[in-house]
Each structure stands twice: as C-alpha cells, then as structure tokens.
C-alpha positions as CSV (number, residue, x, y, z in Angstrom):
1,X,71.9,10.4,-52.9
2,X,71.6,13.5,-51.1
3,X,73.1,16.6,-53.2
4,X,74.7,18.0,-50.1
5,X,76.5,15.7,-48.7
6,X,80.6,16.0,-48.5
7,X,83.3,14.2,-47.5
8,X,84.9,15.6,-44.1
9,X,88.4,16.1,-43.6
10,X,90.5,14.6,-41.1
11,X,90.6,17.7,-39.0
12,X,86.6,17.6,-38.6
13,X,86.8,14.3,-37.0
14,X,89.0,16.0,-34.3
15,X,86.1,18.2,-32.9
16,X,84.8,18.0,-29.7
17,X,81.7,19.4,-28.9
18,X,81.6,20.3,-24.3
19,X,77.9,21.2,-23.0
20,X,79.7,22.0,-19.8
21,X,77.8,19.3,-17.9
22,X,77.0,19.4,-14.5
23,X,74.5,15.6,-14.7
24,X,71.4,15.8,-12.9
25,X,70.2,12.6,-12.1
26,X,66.4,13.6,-11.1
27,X,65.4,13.8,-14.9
28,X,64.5,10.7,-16.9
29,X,65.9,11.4,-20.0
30,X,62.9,10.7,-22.9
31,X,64.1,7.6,-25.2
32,X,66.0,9.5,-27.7
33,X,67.9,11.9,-25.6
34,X,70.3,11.0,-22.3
35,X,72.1,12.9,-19.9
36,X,75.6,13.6,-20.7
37,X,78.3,11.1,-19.1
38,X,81.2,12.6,-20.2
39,X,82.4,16.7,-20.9
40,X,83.1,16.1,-24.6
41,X,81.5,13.9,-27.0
42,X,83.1,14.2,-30.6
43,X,80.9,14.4,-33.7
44,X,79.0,11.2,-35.4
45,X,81.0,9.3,-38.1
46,X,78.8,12.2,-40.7
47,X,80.1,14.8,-38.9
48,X,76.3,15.1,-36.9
49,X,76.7,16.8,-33.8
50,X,75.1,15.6,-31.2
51,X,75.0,17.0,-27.6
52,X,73.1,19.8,-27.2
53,X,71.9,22.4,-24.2
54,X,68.4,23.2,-24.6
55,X,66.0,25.3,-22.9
56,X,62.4,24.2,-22.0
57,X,59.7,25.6,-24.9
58,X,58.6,29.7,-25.3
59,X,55.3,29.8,-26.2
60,X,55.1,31.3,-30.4
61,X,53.3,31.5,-33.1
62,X,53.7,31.5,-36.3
63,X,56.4,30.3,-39.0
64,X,57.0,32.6,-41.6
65,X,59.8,34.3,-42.0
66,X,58.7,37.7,-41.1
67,X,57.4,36.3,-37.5
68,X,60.0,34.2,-36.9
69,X,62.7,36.3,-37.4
70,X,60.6,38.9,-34.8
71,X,59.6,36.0,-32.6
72,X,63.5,34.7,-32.3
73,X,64.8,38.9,-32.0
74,X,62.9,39.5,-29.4
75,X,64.7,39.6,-25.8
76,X,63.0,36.5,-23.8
77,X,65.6,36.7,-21.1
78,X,69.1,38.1,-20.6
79,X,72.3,37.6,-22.6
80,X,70.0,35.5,-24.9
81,X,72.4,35.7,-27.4
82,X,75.9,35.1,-25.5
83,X,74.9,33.0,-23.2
84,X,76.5,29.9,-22.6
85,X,74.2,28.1,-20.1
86,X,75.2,24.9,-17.3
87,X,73.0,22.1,-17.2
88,X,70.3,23.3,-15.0
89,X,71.0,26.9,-15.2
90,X,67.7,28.9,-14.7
91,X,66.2,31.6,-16.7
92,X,62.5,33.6,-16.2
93,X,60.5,34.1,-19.1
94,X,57.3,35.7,-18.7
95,X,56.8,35.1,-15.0
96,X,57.8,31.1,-15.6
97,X,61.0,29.7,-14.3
98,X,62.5,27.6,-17.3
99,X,65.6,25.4,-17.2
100,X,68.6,24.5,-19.4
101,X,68.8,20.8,-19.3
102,X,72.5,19.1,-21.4
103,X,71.5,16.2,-23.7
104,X,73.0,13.3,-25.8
105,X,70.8,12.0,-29.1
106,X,71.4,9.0,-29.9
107,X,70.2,9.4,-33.5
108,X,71.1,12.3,-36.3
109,X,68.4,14.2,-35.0
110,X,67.0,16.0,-31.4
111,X,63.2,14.7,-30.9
112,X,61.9,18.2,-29.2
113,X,58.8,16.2,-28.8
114,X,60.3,13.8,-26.8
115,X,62.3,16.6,-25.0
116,X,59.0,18.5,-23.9
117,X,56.7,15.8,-23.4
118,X,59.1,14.2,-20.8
119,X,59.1,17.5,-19.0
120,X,55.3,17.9,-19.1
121,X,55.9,20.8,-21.3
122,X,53.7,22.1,-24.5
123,X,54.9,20.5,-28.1
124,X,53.2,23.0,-30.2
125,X,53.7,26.6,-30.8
126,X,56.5,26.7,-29.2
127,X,60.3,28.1,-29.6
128,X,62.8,26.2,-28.5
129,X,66.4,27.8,-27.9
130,X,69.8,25.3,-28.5
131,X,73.5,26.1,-27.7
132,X,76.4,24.1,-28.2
133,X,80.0,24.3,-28.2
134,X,82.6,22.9,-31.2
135,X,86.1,22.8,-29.9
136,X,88.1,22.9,-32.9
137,X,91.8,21.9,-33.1
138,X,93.1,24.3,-35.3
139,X,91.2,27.7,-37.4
140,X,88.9,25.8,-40.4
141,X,88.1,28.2,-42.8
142,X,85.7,28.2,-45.9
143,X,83.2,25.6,-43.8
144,X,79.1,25.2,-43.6
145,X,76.7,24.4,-41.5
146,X,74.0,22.0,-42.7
147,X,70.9,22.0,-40.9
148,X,67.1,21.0,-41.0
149,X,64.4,21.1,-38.4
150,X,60.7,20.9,-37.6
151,X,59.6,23.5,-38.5
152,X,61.7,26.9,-39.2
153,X,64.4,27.3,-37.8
154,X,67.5,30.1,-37.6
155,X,70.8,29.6,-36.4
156,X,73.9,31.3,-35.4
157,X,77.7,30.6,-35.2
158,X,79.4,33.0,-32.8
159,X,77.5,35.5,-32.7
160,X,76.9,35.6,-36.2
161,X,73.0,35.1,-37.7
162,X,74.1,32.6,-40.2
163,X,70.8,30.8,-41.8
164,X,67.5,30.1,-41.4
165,X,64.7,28.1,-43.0
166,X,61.1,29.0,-42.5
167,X,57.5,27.6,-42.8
168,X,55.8,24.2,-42.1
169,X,58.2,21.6,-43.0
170,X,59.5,18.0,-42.1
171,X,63.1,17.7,-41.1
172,X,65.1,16.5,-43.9
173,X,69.0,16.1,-43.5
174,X,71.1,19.4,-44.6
175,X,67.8,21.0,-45.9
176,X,69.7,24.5,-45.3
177,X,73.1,25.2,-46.1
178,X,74.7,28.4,-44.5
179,X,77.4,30.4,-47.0
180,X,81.0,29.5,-45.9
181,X,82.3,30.5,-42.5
182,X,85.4,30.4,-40.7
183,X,85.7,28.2,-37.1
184,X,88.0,30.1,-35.1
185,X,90.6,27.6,-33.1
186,X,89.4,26.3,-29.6
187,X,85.7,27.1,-28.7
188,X,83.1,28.3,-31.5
189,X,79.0,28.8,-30.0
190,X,76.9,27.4,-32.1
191,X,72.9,28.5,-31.3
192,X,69.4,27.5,-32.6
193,X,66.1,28.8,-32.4
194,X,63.3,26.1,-33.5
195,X,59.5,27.0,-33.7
196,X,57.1,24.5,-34.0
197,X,53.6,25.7,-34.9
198,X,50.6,23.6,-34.2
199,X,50.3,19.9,-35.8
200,X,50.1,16.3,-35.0
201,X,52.2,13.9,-32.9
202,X,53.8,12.4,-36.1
203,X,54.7,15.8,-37.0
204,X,57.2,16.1,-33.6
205,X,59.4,18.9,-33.5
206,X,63.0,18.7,-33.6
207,X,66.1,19.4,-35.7
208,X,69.0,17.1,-37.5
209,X,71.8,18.2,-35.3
210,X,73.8,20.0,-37.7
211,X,77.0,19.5,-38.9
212,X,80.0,21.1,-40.7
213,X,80.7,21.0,-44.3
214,X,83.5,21.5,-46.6
C-alpha cells in the first residue's frame, strides 16, 4: 500500500480542471494523450488530474538539483511564469517557434515520450513546461500536491515554487509531497517543469498528473 495515499473529501471531487481549449484537429494525438472535447474535465476517481497544456521540449541538460533549478529559472520566453497559454498559442525559444498543444491522458500519467515523438520532437535532454488550471468550489486549505515524474521535476501552485524532486528516477505515484497549501476559490495555476536527461525508450519521460491531498 502506498504510504501517501489519502482519502479525498467530497469537495475535491467537485474540481474542474479548464485548459481553455480551442481543439485543433490537424494533430494526431499519440495513443495516450487526446485533444480535449470538452472545456472542463474533473479529476480521476484518485483525485489524478488529468488535462494538461504542454509546450513542445527545451533542449537541457542535466538533473541535479543545482542545474535544474538554474535550467527551470532561467527566462526561455515571456511571462514564463504567469502565463496561462491557449491551445496552440506560440512562443520563440532560441530562434525556434514552439507550440502549446491542450491534452487529455487517459491514464494516471502524461507519456512526454509519446507527446514529443508524435510531434517529431527530441525525447531526451529536454525540459518540458505544463500548466493547468483547478477550479475549485470553495477556499480548501491545509492541502498537498503529490507528484512524480521522469526524471526531476519542480512545480508550482500560483505562483508559488512549491516542490521539486531531482535526479534520474522512474515515475512512481506521489513520489513528492509538497508541505500544505491553501487553493484559493475559483481558478488556482498549477505549472510543471519536467527534464528528462538522456536514456532509453523504456525510460520515457513523463509525470503522474498530480493530484491534491488532504
């Protein structure tokens, strides 16, 4: 049994979590991930969340803390850290022309493999960004965030650094645990930075889409 896992109140079932979808069509989504067909989809039955904006990969390196904390600071492109991107919403990075793309899993977890392959994009050493929005009904105070992700990862809750996990690891349900937080009623951000270093296919990138915790 995993140590972390809670019960969830009635109130968490009532989130909603909106990508502010605009579906393009052209893409065919990878098997793993859709395109959104509605403007909310609530949380999993565990409290997963599971549609996500995310940005094709940054090239990076390295996955200790020290680097990825520099790597994930630095300013790739503007409003990096308020942003709340569309579906198809275009940023430059270094001279390339990247794109926000809005995605359903239909598992616990975001395959970034199958998100970057799909797109003819690099799956190693690479930083991937991730925003989504939790509508919540009412304030919740004294929750978590449980993530995990391949490999480190650090993630923020309006505005707010909030945890991060670092080095070469396997994505294993609520493998970090943030201290407790308060939602704030209507919209709260919730952003990711993943880096995946270097490794093979059966290693693929991704995170458990997080969820919240009592």
């Amino acid at each position: 049994m995993n140590p972390y896992r809670t019960q969830h109140t009635p109130a968490l079932a009532a989130l909603a979590v909106s990508a502010l979808v605009a579906i393009v069509s052209a893409q065919v989504p990878p098997t793993t991930l859709t395109s959104p067909a509605s403007p909310q989809k609530a949380p999993g039955a565990d409290g997963f969340i599971q549609r996500w904006l995310l940005l094709e990969p940054i090239g990076a390196n390295g996955l200790t803390e020290s680097i990825v904390q520099a790597a994930v600071k630095k300013e790739y492109f503007r409003d990096q850290f308020t942003v709340v991107p569309h579906d198809g919403d275009k940023v430059t990075v270094g001279g390339a022309l990247l794109t926000w793309h809005a995605v359903d899993t239909k598992n616990y977890n975001v395959n970034l493999y199958h998100f970057a392959h799909a797109l003819g994009k690099p799956t190693s050493d690479v930083l991937f960004w991730a925003v989504t929005v939790v509508n919540c009904p009412q304030e919740m105070r004294g929750v978590r965030l449980a993530i995990g992700s391949n490999a480190a990862s650090v993630w923020w809750v309006n505005g707010k650094e909030v945890i991060g996990i670092y080095g070469d690891r396997q994505t294993v349900i609520d493998d970090g645990v943030s201290k407790r937080l308060t939602l704030n009623k209507g919209p709260n951000i919730v952003r990711a930075a993943i880096v995946n270093g270097g490794g093979a296919r059966t290693s693929a990138p991704g995170f458990w889409t997080p969820r919240i915790n009592r």
